[in-house]
C-alpha positions in Angstrom: 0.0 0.0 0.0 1.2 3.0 -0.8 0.4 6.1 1.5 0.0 9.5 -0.1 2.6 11.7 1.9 1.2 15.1 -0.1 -1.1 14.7 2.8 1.8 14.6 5.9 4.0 16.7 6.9 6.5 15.5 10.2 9.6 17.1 10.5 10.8 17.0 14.3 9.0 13.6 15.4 7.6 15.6 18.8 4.2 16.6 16.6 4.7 20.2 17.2 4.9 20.3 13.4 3.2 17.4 11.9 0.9 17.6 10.2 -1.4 14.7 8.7 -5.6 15.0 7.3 -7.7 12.1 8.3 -7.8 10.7 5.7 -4.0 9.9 5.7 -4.5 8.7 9.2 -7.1 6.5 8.3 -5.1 5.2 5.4 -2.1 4.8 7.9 -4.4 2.1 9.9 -5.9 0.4 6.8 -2.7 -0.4 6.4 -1.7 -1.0 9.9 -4.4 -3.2 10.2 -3.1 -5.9 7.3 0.4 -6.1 9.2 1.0 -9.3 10.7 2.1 -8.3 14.2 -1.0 -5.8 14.3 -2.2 -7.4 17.2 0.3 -6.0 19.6 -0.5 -2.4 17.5 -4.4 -2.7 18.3 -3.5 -4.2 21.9 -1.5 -1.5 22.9 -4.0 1.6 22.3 -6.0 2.8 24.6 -9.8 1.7 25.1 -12.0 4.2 25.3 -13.3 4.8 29.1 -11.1 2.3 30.0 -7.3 2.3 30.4 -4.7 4.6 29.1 -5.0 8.2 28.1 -8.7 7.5 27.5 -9.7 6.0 30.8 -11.8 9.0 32.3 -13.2 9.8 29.0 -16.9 8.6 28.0 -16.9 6.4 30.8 -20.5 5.6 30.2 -20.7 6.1 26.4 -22.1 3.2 24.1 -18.8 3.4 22.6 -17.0 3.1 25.9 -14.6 -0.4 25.6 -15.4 -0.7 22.1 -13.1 1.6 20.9 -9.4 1.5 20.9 -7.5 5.0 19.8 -4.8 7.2 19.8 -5.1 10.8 21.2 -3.2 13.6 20.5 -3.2 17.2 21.1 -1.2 20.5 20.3 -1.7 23.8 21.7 0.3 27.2 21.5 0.1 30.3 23.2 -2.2 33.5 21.7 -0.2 36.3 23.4 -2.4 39.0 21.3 -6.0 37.5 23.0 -4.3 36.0 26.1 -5.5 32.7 25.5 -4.1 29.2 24.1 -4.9 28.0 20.9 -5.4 24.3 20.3 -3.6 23.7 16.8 -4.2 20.5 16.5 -6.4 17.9 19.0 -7.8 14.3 18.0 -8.7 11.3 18.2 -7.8 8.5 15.5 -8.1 4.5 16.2 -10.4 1.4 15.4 -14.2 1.4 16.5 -16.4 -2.0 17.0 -20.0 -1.5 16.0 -22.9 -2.6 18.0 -23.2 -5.2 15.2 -19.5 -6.7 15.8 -18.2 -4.8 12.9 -14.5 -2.8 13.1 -14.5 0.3 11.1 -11.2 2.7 11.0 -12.0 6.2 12.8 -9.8 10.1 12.7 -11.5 12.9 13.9 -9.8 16.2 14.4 -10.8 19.4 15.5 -7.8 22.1 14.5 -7.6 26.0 15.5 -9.6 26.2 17.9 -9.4 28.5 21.5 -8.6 26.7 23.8 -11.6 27.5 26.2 -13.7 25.8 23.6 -15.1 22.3 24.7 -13.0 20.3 22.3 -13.5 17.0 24.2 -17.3 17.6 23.5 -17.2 18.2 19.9 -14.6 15.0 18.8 -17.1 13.0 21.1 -20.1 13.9 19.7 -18.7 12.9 16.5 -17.8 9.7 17.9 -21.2 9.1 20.0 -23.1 9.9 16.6 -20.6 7.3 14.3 -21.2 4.9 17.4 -24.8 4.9 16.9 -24.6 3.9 13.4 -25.8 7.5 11.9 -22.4 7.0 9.1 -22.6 3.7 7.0 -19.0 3.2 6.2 -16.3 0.9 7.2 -13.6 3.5 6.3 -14.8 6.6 7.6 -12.4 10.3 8.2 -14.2 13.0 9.6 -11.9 16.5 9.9 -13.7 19.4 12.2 -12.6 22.8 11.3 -9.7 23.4 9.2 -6.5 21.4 8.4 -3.6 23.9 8.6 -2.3 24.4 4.9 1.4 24.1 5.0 4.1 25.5 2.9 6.0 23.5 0.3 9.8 23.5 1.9 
């Protein structure tokens, strides 16, 4: 499989400035997925109200324990409004349907003050894939905008 890297951009490996559109991401696990020790990949994420850097989060959602996904979040400082910005927050991993099925999952929501209820938004989303409202197995979904980058 071949991934499409005119849609990532990494340069420092901290993910200050990386930058990737779900539908990469998704692509990314699609392929992940096919890899022979992917087990141990899928094993190791986090479940969703469960363990890891999702254990306090949708504790009592239907998708609580049925989902398994990585988090990750950027913010920088606004010094001209006094505020942080969230650059980049999200949610990207692999999602069991109530009918047994696994579908592929990356929500983002970039740019975005920091006061704003992020958590909420990328949840809804999930709650509302969850509950079967978007028939696809292979499914990205961005919220707001994916920073355009500069050709280096």
């Amino acid at each position: 499989m071949n991934l499409d890297l005119s849609a990532a951009a990494q340069s420092d490996g901290a993910g200050g400035s990386a930058y990737f559109t779900p539908d990469f991401i998704v692509t990314f696990l699609k392929f992940m997925a096919k890899q022979k020790d992917f087990r141990n990949f899928h094993d190791a994420l986090p479940i969703l109200g469960r363990d890891g850097t999702l254990w306090d989060t949708q504790r009592n959602s239907p998708a609580a324990g049925r989902l398994r996904a990585k988090t990750g979040t950027h913010v920088a400082g606004d010094l001209l409004n006094e505020q942080y910005m969230v650059n980049g927050k999200g949610l990207a991993g692999y999602l069991e349907t109530k009918a047994g099925k696994q579908i592929i999952v990356a929500i983002f929501a970039n740019h975005v003050p920091a006061g704003a209820d992020i958590k909420a938004v990328l949840f809804t989303a999930l709650l509302k894939m969850r509950c079967g409202l978007f028939g696809t197995t292979l499914l990205s979904l961005a919220l707001g905008s994916w920073a355009s980058r500069s050709a280096h």
